[in-house]
Biopython code that builds the backbone (N, CA, C, O; Angstrom):
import numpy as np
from Bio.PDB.StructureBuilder import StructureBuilder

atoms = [
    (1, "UNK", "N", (-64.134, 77.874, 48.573)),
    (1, "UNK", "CA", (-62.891, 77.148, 48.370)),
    (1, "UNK", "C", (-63.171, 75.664, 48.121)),
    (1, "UNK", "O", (-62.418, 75.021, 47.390)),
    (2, "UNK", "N", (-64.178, 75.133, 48.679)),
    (2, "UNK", "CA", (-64.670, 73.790, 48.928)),
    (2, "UNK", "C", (-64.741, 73.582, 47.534)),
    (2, "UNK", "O", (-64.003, 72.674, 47.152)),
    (3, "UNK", "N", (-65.595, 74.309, 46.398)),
    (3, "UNK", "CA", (-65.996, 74.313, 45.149)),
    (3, "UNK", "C", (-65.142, 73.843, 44.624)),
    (3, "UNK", "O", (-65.061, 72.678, 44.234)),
    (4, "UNK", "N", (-63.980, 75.118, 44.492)),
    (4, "UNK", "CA", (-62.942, 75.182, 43.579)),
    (4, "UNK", "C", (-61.945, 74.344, 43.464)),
    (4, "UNK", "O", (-61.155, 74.471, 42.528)),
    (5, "UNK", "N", (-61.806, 73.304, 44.430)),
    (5, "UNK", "CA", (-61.191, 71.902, 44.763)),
    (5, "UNK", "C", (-62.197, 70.798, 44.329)),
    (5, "UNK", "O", (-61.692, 69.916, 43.634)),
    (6, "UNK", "N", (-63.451, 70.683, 44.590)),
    (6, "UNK", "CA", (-63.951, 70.133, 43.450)),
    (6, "UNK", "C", (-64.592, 70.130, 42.293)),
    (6, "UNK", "O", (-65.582, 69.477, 41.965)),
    (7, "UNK", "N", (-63.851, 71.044, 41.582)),
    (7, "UNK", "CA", (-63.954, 71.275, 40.191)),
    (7, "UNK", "C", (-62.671, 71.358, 39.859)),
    (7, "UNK", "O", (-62.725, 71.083, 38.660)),
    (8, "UNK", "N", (-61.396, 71.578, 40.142)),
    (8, "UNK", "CA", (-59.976, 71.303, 40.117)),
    (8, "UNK", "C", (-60.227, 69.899, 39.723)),
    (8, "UNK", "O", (-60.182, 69.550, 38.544)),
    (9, "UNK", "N", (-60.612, 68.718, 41.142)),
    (9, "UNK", "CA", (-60.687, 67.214, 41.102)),
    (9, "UNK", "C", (-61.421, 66.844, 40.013)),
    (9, "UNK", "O", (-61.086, 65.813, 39.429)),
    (10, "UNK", "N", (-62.585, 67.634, 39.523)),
    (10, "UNK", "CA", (-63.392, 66.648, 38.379)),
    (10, "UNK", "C", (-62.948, 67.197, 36.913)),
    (10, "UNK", "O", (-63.541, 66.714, 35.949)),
    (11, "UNK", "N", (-61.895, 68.222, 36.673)),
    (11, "UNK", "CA", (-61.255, 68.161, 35.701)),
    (11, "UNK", "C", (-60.116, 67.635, 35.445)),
    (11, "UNK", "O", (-59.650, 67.419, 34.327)),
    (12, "UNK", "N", (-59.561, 67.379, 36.638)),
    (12, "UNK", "CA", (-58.485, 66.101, 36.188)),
    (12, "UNK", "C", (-58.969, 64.895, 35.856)),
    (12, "UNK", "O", (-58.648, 64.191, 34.899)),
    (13, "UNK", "N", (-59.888, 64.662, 36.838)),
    (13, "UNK", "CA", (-60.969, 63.049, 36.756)),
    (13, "UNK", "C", (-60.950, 63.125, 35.130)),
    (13, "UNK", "O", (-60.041, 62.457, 34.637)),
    (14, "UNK", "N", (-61.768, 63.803, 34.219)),
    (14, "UNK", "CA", (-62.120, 64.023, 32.996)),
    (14, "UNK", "C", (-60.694, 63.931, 31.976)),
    (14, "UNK", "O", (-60.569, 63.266, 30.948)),
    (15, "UNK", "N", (-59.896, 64.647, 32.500)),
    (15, "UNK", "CA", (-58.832, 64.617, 31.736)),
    (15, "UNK", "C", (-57.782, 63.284, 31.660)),
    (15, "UNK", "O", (-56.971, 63.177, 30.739)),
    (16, "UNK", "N", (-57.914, 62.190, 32.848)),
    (16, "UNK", "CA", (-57.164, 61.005, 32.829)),
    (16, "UNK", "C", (-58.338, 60.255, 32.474)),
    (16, "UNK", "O", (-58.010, 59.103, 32.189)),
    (17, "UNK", "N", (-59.660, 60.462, 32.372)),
    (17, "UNK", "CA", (-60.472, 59.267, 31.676)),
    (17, "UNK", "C", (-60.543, 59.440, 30.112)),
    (17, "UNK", "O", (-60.866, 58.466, 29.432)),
    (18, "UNK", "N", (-60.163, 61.024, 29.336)),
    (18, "UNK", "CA", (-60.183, 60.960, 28.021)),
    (18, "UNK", "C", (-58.656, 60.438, 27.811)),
    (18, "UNK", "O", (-58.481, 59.687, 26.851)),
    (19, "UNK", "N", (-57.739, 60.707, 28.476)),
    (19, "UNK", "CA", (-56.225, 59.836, 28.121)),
    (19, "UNK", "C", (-56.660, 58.545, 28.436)),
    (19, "UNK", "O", (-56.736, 57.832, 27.435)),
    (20, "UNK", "N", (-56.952, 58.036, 29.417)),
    (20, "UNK", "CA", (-57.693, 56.348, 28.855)),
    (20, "UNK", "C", (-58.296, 56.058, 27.896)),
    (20, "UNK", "O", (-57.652, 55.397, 27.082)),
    (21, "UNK", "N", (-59.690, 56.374, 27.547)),
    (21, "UNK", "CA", (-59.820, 56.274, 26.311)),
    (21, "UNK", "C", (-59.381, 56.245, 24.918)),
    (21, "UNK", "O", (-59.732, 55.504, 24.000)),
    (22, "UNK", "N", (-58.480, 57.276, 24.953)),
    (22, "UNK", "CA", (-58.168, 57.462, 23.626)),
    (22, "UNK", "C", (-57.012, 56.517, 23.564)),
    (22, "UNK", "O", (-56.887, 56.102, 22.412)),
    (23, "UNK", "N", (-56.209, 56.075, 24.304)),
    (23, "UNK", "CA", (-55.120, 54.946, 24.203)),
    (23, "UNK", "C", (-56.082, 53.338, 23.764)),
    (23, "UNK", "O", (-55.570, 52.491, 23.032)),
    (24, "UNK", "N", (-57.052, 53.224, 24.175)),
    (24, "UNK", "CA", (-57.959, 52.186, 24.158)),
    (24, "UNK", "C", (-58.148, 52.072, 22.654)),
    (24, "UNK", "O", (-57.483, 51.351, 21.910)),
    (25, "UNK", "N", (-59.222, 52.942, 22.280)),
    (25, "UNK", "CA", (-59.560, 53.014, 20.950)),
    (25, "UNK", "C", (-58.680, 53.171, 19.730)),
    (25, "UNK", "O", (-58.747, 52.441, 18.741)),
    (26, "UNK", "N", (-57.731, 54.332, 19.909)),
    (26, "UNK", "CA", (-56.749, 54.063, 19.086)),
    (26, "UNK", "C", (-56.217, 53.612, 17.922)),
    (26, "UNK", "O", (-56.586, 52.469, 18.195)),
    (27, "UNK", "N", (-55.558, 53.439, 16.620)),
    (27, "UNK", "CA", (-55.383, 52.391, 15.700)),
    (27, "UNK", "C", (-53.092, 52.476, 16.098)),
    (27, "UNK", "O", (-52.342, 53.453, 16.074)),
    (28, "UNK", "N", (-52.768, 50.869, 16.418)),
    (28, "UNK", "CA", (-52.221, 50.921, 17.250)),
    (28, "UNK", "C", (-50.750, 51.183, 15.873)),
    (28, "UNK", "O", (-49.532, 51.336, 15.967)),
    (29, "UNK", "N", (-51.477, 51.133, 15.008)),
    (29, "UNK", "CA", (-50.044, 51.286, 13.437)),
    (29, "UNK", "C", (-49.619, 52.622, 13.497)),
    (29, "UNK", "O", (-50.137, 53.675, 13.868)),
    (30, "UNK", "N", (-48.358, 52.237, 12.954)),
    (30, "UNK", "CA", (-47.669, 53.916, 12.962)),
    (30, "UNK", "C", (-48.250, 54.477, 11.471)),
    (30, "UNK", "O", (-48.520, 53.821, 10.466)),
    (31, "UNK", "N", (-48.346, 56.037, 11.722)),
    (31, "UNK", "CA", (-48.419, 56.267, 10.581)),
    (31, "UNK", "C", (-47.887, 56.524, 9.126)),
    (31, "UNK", "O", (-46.748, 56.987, 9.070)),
    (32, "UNK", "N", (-48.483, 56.313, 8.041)),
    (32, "UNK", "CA", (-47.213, 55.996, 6.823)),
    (32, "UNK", "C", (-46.821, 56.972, 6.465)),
    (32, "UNK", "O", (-47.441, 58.005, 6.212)),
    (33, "UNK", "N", (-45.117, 56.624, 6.371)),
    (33, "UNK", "CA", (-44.958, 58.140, 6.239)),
    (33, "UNK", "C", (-44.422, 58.129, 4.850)),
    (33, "UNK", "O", (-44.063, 57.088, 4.300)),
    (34, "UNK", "N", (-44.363, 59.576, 4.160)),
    (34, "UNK", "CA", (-44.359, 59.212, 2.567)),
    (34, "UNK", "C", (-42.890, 58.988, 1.839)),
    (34, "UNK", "O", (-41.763, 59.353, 2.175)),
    (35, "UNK", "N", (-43.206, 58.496, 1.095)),
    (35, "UNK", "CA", (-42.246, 58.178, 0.081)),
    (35, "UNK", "C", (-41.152, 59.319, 0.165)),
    (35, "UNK", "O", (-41.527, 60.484, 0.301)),
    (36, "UNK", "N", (-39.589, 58.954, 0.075)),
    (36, "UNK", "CA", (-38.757, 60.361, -0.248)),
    (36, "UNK", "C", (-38.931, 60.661, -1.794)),
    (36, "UNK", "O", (-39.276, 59.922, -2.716)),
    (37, "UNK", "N", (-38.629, 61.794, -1.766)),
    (37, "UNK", "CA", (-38.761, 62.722, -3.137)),
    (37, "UNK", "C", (-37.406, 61.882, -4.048)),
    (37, "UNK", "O", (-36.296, 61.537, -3.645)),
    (38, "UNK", "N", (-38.117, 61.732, -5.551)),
    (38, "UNK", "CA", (-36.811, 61.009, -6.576)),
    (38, "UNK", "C", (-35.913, 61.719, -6.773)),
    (38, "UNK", "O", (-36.025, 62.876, -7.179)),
    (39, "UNK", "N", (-34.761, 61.086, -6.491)),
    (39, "UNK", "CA", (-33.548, 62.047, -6.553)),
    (39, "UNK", "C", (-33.394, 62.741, -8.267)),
    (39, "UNK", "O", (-33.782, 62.255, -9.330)),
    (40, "UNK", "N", (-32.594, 64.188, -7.958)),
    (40, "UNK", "CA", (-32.221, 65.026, -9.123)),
    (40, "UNK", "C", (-31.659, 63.914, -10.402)),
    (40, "UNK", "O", (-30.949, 62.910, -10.342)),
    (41, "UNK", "N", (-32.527, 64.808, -11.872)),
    (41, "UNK", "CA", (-31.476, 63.769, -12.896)),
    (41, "UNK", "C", (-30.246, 63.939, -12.966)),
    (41, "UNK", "O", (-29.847, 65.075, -12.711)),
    (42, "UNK", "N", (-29.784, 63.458, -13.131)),
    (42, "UNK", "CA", (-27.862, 64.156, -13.121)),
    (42, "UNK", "C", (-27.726, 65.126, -14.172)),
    (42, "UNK", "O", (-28.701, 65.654, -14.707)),
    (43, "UNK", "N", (-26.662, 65.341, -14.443)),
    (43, "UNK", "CA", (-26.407, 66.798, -15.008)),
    (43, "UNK", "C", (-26.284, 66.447, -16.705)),
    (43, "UNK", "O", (-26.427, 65.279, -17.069)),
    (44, "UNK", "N", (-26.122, 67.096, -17.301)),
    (44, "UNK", "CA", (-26.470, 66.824, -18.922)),
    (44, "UNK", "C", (-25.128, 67.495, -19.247)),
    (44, "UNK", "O", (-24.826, 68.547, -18.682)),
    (45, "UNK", "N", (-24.141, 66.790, -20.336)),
    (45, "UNK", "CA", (-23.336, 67.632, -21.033)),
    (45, "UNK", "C", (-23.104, 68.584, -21.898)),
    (45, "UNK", "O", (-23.460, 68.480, -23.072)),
    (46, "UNK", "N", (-22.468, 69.646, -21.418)),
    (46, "UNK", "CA", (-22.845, 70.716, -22.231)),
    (46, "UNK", "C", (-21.706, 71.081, -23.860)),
    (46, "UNK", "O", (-20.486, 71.162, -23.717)),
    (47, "UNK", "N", (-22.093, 71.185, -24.684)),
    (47, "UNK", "CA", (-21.647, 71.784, -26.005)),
    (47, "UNK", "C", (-21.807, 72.824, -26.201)),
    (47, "UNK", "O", (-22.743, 73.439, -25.689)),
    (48, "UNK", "N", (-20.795, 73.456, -27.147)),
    (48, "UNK", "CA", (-20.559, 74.997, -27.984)),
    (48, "UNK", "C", (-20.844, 74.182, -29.226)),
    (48, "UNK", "O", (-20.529, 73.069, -29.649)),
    (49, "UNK", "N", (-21.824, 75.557, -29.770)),
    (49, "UNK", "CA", (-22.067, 75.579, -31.180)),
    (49, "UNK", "C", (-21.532, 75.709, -31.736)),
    (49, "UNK", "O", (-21.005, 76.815, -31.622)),
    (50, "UNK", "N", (-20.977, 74.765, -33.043)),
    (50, "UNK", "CA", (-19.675, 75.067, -33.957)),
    (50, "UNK", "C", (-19.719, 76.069, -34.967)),
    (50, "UNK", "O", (-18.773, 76.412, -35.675)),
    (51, "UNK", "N", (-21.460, 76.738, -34.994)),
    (51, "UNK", "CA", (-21.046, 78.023, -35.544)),
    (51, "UNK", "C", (-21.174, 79.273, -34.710)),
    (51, "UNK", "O", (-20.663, 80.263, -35.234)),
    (52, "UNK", "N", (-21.845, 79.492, -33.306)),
    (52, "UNK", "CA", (-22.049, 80.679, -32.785)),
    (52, "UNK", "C", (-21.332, 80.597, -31.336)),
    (52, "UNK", "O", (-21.233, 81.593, -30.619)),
    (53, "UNK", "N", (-20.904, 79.486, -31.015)),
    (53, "UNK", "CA", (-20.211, 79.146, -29.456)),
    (53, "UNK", "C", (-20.958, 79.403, -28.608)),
    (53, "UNK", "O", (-20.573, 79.264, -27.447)),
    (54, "UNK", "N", (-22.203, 79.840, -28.860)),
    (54, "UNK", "CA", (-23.491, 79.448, -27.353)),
    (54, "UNK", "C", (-23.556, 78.198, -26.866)),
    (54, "UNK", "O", (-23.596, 77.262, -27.663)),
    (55, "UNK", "N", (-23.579, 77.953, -25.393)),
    (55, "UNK", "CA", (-23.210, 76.493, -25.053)),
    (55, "UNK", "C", (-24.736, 75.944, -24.563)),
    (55, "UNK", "O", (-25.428, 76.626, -23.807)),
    (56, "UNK", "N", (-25.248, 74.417, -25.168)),
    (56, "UNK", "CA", (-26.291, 74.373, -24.709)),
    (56, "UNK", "C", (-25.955, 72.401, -24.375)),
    (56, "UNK", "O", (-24.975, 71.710, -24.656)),
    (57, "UNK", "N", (-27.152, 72.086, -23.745)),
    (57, "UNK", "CA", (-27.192, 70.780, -23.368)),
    (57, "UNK", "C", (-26.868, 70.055, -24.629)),
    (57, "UNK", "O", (-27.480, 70.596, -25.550)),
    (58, "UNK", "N", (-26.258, 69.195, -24.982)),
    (58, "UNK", "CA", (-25.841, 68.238, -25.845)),
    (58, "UNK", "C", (-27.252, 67.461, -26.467)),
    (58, "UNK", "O", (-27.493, 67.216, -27.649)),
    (59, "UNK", "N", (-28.067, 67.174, -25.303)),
    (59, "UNK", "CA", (-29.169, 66.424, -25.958)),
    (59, "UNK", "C", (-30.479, 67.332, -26.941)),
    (59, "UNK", "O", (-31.475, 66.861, -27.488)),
    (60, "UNK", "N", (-29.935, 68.942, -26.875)),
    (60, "UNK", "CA", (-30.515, 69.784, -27.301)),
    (60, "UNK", "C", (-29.734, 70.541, -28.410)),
    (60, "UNK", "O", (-30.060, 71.689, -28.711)),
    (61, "UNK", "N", (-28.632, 69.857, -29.058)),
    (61, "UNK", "CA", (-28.186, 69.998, -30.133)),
    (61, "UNK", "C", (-28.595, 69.357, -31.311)),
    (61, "UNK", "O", (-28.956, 68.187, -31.439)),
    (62, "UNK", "N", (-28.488, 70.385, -32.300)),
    (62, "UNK", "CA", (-29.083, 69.632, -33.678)),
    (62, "UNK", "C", (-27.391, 69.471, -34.222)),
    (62, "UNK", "O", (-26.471, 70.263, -34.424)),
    (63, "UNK", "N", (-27.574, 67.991, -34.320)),
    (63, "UNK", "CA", (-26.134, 67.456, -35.304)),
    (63, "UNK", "C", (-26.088, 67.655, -37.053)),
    (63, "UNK", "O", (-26.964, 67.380, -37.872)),
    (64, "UNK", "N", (-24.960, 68.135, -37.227)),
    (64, "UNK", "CA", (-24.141, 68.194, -38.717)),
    (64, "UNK", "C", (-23.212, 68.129, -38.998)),
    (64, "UNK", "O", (-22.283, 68.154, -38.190)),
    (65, "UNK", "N", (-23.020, 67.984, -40.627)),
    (65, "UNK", "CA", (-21.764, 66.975, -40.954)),
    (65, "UNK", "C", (-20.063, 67.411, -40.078)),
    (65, "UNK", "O", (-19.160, 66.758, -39.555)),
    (66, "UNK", "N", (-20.350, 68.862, -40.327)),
    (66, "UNK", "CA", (-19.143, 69.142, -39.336)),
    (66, "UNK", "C", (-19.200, 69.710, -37.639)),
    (66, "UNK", "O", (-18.288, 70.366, -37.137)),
    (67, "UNK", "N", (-20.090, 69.423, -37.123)),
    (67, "UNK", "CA", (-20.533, 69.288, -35.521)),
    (67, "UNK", "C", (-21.528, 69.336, -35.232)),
    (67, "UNK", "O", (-22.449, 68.878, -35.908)),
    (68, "UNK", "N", (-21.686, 70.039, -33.874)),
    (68, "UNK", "CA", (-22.851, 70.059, -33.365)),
    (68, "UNK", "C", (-23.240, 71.818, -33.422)),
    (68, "UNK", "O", (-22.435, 72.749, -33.381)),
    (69, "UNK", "N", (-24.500, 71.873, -33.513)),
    (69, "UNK", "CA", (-25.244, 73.433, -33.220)),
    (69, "UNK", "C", (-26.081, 73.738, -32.510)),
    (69, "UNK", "O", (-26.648, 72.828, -31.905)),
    (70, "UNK", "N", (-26.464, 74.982, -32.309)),
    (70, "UNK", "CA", (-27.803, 75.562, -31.544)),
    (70, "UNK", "C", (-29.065, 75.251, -32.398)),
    (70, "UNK", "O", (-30.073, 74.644, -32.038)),
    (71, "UNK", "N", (-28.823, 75.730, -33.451)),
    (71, "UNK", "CA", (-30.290, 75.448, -34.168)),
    (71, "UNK", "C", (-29.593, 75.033, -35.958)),
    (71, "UNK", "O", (-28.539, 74.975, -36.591)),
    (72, "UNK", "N", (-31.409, 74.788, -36.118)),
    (72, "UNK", "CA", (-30.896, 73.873, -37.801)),
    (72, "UNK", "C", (-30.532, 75.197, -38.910)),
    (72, "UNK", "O", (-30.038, 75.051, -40.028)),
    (73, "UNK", "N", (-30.934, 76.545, -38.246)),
    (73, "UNK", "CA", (-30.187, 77.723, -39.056)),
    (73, "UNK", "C", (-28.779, 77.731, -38.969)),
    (73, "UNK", "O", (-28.030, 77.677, -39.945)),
    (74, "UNK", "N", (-28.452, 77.794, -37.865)),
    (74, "UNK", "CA", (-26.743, 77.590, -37.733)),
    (74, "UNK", "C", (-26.233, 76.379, -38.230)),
    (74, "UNK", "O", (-25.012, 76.333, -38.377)),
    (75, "UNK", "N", (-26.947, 75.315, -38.543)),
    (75, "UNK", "CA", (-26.231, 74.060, -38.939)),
    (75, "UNK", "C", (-25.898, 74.630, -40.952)),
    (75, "UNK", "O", (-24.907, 74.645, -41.682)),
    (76, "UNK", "N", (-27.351, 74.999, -41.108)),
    (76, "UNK", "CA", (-27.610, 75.207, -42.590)),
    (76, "UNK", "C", (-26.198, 76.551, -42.898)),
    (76, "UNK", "O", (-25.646, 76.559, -43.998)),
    (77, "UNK", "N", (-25.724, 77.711, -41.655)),
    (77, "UNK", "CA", (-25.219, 78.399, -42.231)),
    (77, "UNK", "C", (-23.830, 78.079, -42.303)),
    (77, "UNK", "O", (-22.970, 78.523, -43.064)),
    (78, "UNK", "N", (-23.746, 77.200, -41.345)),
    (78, "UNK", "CA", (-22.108, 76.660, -41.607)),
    (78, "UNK", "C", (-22.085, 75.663, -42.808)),
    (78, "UNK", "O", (-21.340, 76.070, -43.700)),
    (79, "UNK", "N", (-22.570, 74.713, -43.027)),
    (79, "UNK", "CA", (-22.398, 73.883, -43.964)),
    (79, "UNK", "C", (-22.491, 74.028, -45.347)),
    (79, "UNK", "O", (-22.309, 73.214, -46.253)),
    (80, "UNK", "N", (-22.937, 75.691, -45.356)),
    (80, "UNK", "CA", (-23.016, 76.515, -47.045)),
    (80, "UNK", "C", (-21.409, 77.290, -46.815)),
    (80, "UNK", "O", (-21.183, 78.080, -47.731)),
    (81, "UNK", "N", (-20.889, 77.251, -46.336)),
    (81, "UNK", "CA", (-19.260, 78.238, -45.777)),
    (81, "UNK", "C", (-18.169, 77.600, -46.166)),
    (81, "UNK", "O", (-17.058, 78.063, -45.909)),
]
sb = StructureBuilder()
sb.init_structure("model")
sb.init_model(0)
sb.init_chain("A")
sb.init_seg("    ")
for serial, (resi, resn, name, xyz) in enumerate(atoms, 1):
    if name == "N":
        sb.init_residue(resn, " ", resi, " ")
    sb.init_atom(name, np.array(xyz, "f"), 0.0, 1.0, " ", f" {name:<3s}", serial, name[0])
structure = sb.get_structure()
Protein backbone atom coordinates (compact mmCIF):
# COMPACT_ATOMS: atom_id res chain seq x y z
CA UNK A 1 0.00 0.00 0.00
CA UNK A 2 2.99 2.17 1.03
CA UNK A 3 4.06 1.86 -2.85
CA UNK A 4 0.95 2.62 -4.37
CA UNK A 5 0.69 6.05 -2.52
CA UNK A 6 3.96 6.74 -3.66
CA UNK A 7 3.55 6.32 -7.07
CA UNK A 8 -0.08 7.93 -6.91
CA UNK A 9 2.23 11.12 -5.27
CA UNK A 10 4.99 11.02 -8.00
CA UNK A 11 2.47 11.03 -10.78
CA UNK A 12 0.79 13.92 -9.77
CA UNK A 13 4.30 15.53 -8.82
CA UNK A 14 5.02 14.88 -12.76
CA UNK A 15 1.80 15.92 -13.91
CA UNK A 16 1.75 19.63 -12.10
CA UNK A 17 5.50 20.04 -13.12
CA UNK A 18 4.62 19.32 -17.00
CA UNK A 19 1.47 21.93 -16.47
CA UNK A 20 4.23 24.31 -15.22
CA UNK A 21 6.25 23.97 -17.83
CA UNK A 22 4.31 24.08 -20.58
CA UNK A 23 2.56 27.47 -19.40
CA UNK A 24 6.29 28.78 -19.12
CA UNK A 25 7.47 27.98 -22.51
CA UNK A 26 4.51 28.53 -24.36
CA UNK A 27 4.02 31.21 -27.32
CA UNK A 28 1.72 33.53 -25.35
CA UNK A 29 -0.34 34.80 -29.04
CA UNK A 30 -3.58 33.50 -29.83
CA UNK A 31 -3.82 31.53 -32.63
CA UNK A 32 -4.73 32.96 -36.20
CA UNK A 33 -7.65 32.07 -37.02
CA UNK A 34 -8.57 32.03 -40.78
CA UNK A 35 -10.02 34.28 -42.92
CA UNK A 36 -14.09 33.82 -43.43
CA UNK A 37 -15.00 32.24 -46.68
CA UNK A 38 -16.00 35.20 -49.65
CA UNK A 39 -19.40 35.60 -49.62
CA UNK A 40 -21.79 33.95 -52.59
CA UNK A 41 -21.87 36.07 -56.03
CA UNK A 42 -25.32 37.25 -56.11
CA UNK A 43 -27.70 35.83 -58.35
CA UNK A 44 -27.57 36.50 -62.20
CA UNK A 45 -30.72 37.44 -64.24
CA UNK A 46 -32.41 35.11 -65.93
CA UNK A 47 -33.87 35.34 -69.75
CA UNK A 48 -36.15 33.28 -72.20
CA UNK A 49 -34.95 32.73 -75.53
CA UNK A 50 -36.86 34.67 -78.03
CA UNK A 51 -36.80 31.76 -80.19
CA UNK A 52 -37.04 28.47 -78.00
CA UNK A 53 -38.14 29.98 -74.36
CA UNK A 54 -35.32 27.98 -72.53
CA UNK A 55 -34.41 30.32 -69.74
CA UNK A 56 -30.73 30.89 -69.20
CA UNK A 57 -28.46 33.48 -67.31
CA UNK A 58 -28.59 36.76 -69.22
CA UNK A 59 -24.81 37.05 -69.20
CA UNK A 60 -24.94 33.74 -71.19
CA UNK A 61 -27.09 35.02 -73.88
CA UNK A 62 -26.06 35.63 -77.35
CA UNK A 63 -27.81 39.08 -78.39
CA UNK A 64 -29.86 39.87 -81.76
CA UNK A 65 -31.48 42.34 -83.61
CA UNK A 66 -34.79 41.18 -82.25
CA UNK A 67 -33.66 39.78 -78.60
CA UNK A 68 -31.91 37.74 -76.75
CA UNK A 69 -31.13 33.72 -77.34
CA UNK A 70 -29.71 30.46 -76.22
CA UNK A 71 -27.34 30.03 -78.92
CA UNK A 72 -26.07 31.86 -82.25
CA UNK A 73 -28.28 28.94 -84.12
CA UNK A 74 -31.39 30.22 -82.60
CA UNK A 75 -30.37 33.81 -83.13
CA UNK A 76 -29.52 32.89 -87.00
CA UNK A 77 -33.02 30.95 -87.07
CA UNK A 78 -35.15 33.66 -85.97
CA UNK A 79 -33.69 36.46 -87.81
CA UNK A 80 -34.15 34.42 -91.34
CA UNK A 81 -38.31 34.18 -90.18
Amino acid sequence: MKYLLMLALAVLALLWWRSLASRGTGDKRKPATPPPPPPPPPPQAMIACDHCGVHLPGADAVQGAHGAYCSPAHRQAAEKQ
